[in-house]
FIRONU-296574 format. One record per residue: residue number from 1; residue in three letters; chain; x, y, z of N, C-alpha, C in turn. Coordinates in nm, 3 decimals, decimal comma. Layout:
N
R  nr rest kette     n.X     n.Y     n.Z    ca.X    ca.Y    ca.Z     c.X     c.Y     c.Z
R NUM  ala     A       X       Y       Z       X       Y       Z       X       Y       Z
...
***
This chain:
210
R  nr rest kette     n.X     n.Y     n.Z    ca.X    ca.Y    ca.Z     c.X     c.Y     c.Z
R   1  unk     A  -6,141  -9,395  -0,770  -6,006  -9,340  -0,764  -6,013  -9,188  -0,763
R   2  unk     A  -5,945  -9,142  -0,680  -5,967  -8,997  -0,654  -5,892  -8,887  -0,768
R   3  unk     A  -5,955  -8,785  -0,809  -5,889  -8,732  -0,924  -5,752  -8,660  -0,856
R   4  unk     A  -5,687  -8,635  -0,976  -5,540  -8,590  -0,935  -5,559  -8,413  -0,874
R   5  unk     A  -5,514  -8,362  -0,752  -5,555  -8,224  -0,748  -5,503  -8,127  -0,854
R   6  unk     A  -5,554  -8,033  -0,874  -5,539  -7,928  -0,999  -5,517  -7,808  -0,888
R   7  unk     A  -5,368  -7,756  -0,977  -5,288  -7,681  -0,853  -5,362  -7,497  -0,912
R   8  unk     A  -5,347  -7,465  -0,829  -5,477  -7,316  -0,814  -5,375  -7,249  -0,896
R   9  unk     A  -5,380  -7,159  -0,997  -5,311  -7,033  -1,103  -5,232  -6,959  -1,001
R  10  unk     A  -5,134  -6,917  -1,041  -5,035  -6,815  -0,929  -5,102  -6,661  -0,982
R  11  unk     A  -5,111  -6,580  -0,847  -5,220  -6,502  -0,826  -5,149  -6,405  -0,917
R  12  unk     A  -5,274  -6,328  -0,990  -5,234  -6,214  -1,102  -5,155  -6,072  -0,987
R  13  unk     A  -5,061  -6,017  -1,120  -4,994  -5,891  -1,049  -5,093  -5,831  -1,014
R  14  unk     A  -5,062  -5,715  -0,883  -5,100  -5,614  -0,892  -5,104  -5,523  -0,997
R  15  unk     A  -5,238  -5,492  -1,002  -5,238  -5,388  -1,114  -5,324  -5,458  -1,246
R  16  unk     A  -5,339  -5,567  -1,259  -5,383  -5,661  -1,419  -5,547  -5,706  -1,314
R  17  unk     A  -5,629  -5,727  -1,378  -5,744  -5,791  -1,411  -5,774  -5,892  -1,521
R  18  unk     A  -5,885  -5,952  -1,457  -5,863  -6,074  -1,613  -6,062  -6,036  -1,612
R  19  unk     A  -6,048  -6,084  -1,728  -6,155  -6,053  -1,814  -6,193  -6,154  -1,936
R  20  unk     A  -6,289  -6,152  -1,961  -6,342  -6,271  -2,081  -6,445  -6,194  -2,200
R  21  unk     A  -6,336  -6,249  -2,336  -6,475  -6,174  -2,424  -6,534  -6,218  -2,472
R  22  unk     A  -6,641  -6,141  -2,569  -6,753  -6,196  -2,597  -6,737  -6,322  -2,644
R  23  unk     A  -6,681  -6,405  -2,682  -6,646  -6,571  -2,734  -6,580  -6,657  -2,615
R  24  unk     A  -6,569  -6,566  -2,471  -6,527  -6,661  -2,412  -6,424  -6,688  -2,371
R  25  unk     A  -6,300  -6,619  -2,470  -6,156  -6,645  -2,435  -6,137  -6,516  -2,323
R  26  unk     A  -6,044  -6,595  -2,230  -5,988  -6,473  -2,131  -5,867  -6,407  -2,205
R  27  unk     A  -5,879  -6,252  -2,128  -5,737  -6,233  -2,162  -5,777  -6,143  -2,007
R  28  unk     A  -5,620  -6,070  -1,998  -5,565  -5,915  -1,918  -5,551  -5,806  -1,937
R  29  unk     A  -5,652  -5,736  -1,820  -5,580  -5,578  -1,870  -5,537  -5,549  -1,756
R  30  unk     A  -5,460  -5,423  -1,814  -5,410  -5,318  -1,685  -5,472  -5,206  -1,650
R  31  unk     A  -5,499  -5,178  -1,551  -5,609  -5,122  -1,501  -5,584  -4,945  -1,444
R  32  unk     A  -5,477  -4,938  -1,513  -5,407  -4,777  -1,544  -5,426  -4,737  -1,717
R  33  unk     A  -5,348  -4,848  -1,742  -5,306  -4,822  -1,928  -5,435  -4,889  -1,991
R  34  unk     A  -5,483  -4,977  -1,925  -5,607  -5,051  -2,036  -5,514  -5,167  -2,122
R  35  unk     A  -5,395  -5,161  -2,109  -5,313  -5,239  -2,199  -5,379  -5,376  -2,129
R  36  unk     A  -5,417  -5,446  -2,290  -5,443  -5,572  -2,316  -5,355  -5,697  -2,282
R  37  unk     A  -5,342  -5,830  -2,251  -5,247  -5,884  -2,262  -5,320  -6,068  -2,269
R  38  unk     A  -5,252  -6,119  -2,335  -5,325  -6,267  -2,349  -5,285  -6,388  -2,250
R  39  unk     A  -5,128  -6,303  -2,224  -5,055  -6,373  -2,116  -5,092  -6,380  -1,959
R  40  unk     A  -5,081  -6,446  -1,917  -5,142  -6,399  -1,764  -5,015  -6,350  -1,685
R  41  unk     A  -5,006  -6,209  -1,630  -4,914  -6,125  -1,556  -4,951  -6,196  -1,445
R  42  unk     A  -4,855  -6,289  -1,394  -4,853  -6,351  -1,199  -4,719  -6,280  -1,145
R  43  unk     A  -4,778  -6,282  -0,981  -4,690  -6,258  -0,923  -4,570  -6,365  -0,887
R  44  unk     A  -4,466  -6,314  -0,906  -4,354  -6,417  -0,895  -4,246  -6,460  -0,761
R  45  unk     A  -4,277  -6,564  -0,747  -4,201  -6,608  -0,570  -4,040  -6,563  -0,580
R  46  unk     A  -4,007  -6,548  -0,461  -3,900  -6,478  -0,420  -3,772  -6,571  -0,512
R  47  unk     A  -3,780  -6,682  -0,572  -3,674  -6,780  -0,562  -3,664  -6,732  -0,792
R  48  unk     A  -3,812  -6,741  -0,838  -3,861  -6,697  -0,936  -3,788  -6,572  -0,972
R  49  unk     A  -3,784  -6,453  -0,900  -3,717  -6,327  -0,892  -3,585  -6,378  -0,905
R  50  unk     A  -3,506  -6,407  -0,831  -3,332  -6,418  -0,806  -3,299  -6,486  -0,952
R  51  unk     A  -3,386  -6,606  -0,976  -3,336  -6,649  -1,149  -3,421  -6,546  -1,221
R  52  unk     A  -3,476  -6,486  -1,238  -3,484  -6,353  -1,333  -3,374  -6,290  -1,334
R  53  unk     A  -3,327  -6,266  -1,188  -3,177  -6,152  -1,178  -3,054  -6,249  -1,240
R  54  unk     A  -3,086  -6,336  -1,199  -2,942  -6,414  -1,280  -2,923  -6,437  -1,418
R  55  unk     A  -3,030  -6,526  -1,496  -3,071  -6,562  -1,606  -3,031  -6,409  -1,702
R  56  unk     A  -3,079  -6,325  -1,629  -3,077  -6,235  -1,676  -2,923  -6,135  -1,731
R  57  unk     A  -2,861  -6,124  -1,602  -2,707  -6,076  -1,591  -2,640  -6,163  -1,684
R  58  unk     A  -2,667  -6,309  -1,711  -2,570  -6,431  -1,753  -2,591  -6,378  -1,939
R  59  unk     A  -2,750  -6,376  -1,964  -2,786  -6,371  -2,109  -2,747  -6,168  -2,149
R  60  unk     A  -2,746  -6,086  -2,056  -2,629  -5,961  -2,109  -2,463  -5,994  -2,137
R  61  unk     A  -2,443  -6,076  -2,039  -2,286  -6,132  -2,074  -2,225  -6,231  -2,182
R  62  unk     A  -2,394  -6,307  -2,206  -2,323  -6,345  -2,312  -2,369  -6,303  -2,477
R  63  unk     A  -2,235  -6,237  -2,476  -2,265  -6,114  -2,606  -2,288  -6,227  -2,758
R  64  unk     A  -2,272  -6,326  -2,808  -2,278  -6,432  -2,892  -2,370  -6,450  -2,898
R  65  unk     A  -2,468  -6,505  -2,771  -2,612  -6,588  -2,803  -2,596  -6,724  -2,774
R  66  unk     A  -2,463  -6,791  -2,762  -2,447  -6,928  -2,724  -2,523  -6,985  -2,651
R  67  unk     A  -2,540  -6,945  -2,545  -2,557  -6,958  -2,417  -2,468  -7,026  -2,306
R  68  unk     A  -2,379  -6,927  -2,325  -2,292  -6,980  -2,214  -2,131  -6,837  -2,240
R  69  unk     A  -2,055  -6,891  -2,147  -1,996  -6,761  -2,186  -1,824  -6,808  -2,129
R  70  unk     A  -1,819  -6,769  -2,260  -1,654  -6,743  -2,282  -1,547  -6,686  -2,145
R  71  unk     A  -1,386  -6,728  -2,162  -1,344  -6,659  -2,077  -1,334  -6,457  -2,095
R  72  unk     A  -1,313  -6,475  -2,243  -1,352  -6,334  -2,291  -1,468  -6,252  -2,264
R  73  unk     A  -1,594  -6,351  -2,238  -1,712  -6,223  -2,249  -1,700  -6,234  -2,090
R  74  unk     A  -1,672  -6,314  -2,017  -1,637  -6,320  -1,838  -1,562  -6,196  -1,870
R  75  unk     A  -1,452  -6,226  -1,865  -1,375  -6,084  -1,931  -1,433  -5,939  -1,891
R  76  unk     A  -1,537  -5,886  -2,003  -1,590  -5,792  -2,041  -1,681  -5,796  -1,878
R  77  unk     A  -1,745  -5,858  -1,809  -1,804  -5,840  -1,674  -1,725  -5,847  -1,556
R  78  unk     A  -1,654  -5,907  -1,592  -1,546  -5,849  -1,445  -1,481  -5,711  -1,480
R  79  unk     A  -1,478  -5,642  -1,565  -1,405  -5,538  -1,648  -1,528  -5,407  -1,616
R  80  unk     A  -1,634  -5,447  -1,586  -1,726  -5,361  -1,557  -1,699  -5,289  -1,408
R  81  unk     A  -1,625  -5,406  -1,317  -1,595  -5,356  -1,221  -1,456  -5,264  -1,205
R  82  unk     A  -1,393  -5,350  -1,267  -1,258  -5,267  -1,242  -1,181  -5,290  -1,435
R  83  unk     A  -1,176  -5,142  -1,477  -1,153  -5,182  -1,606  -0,992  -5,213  -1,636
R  84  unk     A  -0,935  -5,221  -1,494  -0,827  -5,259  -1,554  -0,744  -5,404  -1,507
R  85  unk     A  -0,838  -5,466  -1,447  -0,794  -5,592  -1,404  -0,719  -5,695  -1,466
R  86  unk     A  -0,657  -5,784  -1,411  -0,541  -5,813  -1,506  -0,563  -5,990  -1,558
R  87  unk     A  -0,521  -5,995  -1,638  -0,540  -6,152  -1,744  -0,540  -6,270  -1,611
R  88  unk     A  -0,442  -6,289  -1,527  -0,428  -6,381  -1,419  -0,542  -6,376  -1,352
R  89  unk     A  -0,589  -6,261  -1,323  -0,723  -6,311  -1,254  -0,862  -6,348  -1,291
R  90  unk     A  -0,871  -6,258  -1,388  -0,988  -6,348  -1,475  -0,978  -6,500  -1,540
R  91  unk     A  -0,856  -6,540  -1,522  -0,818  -6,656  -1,572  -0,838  -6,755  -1,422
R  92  unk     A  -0,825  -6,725  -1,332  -0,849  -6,775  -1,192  -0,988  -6,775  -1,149
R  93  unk     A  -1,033  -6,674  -1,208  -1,218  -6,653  -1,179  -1,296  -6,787  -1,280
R  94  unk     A  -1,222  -6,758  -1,392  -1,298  -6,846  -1,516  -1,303  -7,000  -1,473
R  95  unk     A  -1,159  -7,049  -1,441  -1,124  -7,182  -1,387  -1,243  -7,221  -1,244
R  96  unk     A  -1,227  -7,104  -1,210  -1,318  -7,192  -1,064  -1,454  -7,195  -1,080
R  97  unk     A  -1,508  -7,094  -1,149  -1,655  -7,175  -1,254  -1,677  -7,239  -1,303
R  98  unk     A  -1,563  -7,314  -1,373  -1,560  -7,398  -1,510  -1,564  -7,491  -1,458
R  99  unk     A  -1,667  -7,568  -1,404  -1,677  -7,673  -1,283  -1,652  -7,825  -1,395
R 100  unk     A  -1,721  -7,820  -1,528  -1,718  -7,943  -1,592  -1,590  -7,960  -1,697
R 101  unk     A  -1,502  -7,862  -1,651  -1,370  -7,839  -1,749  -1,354  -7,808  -1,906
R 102  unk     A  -1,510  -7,763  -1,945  -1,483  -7,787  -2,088  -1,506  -7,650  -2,139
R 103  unk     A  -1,398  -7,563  -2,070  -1,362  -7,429  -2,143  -1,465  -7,333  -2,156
R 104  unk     A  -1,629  -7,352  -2,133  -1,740  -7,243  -2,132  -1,800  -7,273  -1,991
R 105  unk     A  -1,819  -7,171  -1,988  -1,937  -7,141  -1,853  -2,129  -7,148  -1,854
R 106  unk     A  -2,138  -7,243  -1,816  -2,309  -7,266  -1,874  -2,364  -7,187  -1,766
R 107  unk     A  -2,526  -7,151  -1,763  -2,545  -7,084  -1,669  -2,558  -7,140  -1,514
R 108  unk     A  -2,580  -7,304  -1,527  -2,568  -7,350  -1,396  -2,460  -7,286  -1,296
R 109  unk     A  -2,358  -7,318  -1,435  -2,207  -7,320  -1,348  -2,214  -7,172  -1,256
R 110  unk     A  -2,249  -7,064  -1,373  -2,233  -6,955  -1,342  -2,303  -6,885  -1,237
R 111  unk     A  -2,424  -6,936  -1,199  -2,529  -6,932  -1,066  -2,519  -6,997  -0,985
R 112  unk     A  -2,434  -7,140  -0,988  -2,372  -7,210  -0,862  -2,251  -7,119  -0,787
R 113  unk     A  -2,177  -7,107  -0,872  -2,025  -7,053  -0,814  -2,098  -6,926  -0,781
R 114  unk     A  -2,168  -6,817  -0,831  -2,160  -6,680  -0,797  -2,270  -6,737  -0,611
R 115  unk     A  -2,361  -6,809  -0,604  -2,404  -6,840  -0,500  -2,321  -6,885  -0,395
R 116  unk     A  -2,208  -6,992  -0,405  -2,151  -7,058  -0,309  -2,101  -6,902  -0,264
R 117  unk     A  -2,093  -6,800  -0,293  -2,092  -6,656  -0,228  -2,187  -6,636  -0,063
R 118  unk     A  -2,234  -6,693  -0,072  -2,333  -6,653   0,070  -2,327  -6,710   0,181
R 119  unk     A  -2,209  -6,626   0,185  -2,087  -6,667   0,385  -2,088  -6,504   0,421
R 120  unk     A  -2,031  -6,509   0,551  -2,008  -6,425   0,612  -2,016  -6,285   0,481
R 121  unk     A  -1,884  -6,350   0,422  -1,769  -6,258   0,344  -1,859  -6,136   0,254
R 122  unk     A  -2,008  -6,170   0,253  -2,126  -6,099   0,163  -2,097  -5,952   0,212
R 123  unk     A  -2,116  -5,995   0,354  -2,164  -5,847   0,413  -2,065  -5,772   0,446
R 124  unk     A  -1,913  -5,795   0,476  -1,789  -5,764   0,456  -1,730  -5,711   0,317
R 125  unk     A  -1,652  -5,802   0,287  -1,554  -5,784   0,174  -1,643  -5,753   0,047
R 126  unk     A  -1,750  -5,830   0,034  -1,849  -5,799  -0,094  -1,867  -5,680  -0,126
R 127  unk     A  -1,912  -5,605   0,015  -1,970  -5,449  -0,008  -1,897  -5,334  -0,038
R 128  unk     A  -1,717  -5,408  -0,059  -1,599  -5,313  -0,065  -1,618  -5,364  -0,210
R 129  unk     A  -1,524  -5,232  -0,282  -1,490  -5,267  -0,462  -1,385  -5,341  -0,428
R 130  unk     A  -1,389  -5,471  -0,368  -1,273  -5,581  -0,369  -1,257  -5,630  -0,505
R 131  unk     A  -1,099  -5,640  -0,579  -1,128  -5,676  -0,702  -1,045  -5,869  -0,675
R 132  unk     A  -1,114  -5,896  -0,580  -1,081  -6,082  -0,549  -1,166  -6,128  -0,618
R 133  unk     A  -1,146  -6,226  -0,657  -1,207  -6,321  -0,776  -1,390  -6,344  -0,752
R 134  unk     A  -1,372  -6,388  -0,620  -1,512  -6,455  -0,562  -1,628  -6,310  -0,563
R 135  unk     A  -1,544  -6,175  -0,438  -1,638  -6,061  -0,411  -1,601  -5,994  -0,589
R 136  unk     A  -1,511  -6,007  -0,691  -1,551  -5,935  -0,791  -1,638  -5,970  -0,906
R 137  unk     A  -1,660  -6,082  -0,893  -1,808  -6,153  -0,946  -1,897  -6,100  -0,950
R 138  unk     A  -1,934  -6,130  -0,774  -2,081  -6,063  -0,730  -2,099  -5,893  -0,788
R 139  unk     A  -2,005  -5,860  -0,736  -2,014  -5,688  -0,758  -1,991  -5,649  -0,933
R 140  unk     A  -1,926  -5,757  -1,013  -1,973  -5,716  -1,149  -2,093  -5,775  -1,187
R 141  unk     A  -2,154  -5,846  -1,112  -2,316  -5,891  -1,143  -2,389  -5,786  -1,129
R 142  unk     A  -2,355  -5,716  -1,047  -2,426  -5,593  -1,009  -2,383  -5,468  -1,076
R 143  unk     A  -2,281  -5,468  -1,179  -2,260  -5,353  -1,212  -2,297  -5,374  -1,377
R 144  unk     A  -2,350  -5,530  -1,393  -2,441  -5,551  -1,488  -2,533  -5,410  -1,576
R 145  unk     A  -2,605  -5,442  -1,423  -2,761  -5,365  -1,397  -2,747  -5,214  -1,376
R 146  unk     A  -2,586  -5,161  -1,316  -2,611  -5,027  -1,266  -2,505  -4,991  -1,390
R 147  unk     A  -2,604  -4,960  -1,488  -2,547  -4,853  -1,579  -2,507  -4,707  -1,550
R 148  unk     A  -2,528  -4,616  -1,462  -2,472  -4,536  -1,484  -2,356  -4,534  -1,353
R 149  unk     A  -2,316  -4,645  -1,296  -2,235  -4,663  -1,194  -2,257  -4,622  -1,064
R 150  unk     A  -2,423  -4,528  -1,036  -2,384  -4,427  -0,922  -2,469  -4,538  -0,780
R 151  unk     A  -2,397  -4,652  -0,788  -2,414  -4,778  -0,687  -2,543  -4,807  -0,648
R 152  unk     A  -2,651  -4,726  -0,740  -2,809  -4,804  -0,705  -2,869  -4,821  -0,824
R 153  unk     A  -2,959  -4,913  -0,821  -3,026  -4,942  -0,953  -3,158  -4,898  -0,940
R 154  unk     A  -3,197  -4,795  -1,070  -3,348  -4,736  -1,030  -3,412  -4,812  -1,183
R 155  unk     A  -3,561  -4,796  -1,207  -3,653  -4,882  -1,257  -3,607  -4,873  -1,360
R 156  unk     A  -3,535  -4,737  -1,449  -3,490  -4,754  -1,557  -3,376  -4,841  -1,636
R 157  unk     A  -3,297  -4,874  -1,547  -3,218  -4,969  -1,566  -3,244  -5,074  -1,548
R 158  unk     A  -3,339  -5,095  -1,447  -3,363  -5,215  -1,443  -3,485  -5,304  -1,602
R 159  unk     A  -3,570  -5,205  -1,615  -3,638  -5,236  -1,745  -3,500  -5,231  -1,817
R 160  unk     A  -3,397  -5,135  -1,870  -3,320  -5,190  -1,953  -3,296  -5,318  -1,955
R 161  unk     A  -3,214  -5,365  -1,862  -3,189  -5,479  -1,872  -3,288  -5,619  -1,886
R 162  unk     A  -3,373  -5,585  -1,830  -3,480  -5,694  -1,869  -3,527  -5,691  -2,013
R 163  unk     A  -3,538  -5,623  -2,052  -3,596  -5,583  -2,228  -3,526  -5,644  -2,288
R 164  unk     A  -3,344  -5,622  -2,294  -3,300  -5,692  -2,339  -3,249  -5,831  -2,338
R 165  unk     A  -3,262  -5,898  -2,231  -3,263  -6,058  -2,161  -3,396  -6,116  -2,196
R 166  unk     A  -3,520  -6,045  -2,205  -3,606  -6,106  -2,173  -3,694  -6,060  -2,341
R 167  unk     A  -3,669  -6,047  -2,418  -3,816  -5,957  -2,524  -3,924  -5,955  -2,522
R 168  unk     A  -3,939  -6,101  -2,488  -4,086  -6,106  -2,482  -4,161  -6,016  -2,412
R 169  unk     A  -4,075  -5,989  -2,314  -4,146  -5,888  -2,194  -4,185  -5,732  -2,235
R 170  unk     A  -4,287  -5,671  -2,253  -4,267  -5,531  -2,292  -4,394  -5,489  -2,251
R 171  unk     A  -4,375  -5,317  -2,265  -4,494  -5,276  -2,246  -4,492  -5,278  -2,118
R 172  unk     A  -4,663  -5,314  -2,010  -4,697  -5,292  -1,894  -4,630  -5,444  -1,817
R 173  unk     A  -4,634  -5,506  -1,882  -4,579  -5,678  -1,856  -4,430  -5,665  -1,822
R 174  unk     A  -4,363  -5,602  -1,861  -4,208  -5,522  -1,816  -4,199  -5,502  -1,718
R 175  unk     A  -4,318  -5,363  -1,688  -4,282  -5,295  -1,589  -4,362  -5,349  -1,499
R 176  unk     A  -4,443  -5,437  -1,494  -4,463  -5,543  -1,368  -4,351  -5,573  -1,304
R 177  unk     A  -4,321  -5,631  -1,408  -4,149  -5,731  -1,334  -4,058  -5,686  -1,273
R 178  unk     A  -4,054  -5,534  -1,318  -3,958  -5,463  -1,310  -3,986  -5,367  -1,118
R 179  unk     A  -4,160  -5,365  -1,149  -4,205  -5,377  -1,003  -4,200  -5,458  -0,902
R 180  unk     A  -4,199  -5,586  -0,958  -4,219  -5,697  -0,825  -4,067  -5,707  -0,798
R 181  unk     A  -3,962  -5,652  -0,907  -3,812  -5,701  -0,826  -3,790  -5,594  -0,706
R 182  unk     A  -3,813  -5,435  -0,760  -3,789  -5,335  -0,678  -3,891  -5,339  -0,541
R 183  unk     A  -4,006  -5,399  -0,556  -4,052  -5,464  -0,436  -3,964  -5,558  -0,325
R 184  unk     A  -3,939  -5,667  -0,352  -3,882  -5,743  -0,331  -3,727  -5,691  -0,302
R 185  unk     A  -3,671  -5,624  -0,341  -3,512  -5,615  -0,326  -3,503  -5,476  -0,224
R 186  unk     A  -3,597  -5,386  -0,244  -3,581  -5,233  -0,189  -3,664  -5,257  -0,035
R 187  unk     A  -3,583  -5,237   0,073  -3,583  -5,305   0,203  -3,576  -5,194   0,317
R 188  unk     A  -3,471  -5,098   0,274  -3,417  -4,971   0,306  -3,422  -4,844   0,228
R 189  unk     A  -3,427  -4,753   0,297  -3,422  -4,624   0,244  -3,278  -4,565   0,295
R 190  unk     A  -3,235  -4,452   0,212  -3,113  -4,388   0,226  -3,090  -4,369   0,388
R 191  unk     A  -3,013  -4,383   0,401  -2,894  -4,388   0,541  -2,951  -4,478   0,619
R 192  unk     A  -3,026  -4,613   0,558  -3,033  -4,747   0,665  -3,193  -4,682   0,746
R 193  unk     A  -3,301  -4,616   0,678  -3,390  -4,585   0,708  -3,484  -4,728   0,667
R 194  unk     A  -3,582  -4,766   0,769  -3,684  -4,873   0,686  -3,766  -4,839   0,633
R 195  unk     A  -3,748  -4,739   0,541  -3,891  -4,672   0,427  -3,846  -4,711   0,356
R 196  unk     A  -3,869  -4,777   0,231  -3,821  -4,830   0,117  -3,825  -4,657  -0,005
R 197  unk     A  -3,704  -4,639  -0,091  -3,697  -4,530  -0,110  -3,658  -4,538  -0,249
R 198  unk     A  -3,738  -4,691  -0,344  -3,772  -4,663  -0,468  -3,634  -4,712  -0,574
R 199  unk     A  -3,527  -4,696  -0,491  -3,373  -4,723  -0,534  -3,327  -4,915  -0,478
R 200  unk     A  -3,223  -4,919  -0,547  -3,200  -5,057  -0,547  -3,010  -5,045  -0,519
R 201  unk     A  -2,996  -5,059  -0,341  -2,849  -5,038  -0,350  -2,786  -5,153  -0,374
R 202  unk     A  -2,602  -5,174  -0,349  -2,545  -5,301  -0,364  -2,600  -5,375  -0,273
R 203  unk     A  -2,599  -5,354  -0,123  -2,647  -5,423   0,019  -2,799  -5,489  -0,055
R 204  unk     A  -2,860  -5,441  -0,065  -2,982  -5,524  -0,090  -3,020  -5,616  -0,227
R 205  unk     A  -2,936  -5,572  -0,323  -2,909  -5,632  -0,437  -2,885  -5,814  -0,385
R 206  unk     A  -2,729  -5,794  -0,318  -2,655  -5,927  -0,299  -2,740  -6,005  -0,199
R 207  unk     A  -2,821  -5,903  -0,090  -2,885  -5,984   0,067  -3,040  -6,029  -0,010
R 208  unk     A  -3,075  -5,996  -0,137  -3,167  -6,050  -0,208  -3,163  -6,198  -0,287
R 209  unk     A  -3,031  -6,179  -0,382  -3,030  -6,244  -0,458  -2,929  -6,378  -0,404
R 210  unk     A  -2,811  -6,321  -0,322  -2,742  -6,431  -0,268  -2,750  -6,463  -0,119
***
């Protein structure tokens, strides 16, 4: 009977080496900092990335820890976009997530509905500060991440936000992650140039993740 195949390790980041010490056990370093690590730093597939970005936006929103999120802490993220949006519509946003009717938003719900986003309407209405239920989702997902509002996300924000979604993550193991997204998402350079230019705008944010 033929043995079962044994699926090959997903290939280490750029940047980490693995190494074995004197007893044998492997661990990682980084091959700038020397920083140690026991975990193995892999590179992560494109699909891997987008639930980092989500998982991620969902566990800043929800300010409790529940895991799952209120029409109130919805609230507080659509409010990122436009701080003065009004009770009827967040109440219209909340309902059409609330796919299993029972008053919270789990993160399925909340990564299904913000996905059924990826029609035409992305590259249109999305890329305007539309404050419609569906394009003001997406664009407060994104205004998650862009703390200082000025419509691109650079590495520092982006480690913010992962640090705090993620803890475990720190150190050089962070800023891996924090590399392979700005890899992955940064497509263009300023004025629609194809040099990638280190920044993370809305356009490539949404044509990444949705």
């Amino acid at each position: 009977m033929a043995s079962p195949a044994v699926e090959a390790p997903a290939p280490l980041a750029d940047g980490w080496s693995e190494h074995r010490s004197a007893r044998g056990s492997v661990f990682y370093k980084h091959d700038k900092s020397g920083e140690i690590s026991s975990d193995r730093p892999v590179t992560k597939t494109s699909e891997e990335l987008r639930d980092i970005i989500l998982s991620s936006s969902f566990k800043v929103g929800d300010k409790d820890g529940s895991g799952s999120l209120s029409k109130a802490e919805l609230g507080l993220i659509l409010r990122r976009l436009n701080p003065h949006i009004d009770r009827e519509l967040i109440t219209q946003t909340f309902q059409a997530m609330d796919v299993n009717r029972d008053s919270m938003i789990s993160f399925e719900e909340f990564k299904g509905w913000l996905q059924k986003d990826e029609c035409k309407e992305l590259s249109t209405a999305l890329a305007s500060k539309t404050t419609a239920s569906d394009g003001g989702a997406v664009k407060a997902t994104f205004r998650i991440w862009d703390k200082d509002a000025n419509e691109t996300l650079e590495l520092q924000e982006l480690e913010k936000i992962l640090a705090q979604a993620c803890p475990k993550l720190k150190g050089e193991q962070l800023r891996t992650m924090v590399l392979q997204l700005i890899k992955a998402m940064d497509v263009q350079g300023v004025g629609g140039t194809e040099q990638p230019d280190g920044k993370i705008d809305y356009q490539e944010f949404i044509n990444f993740v949705f």
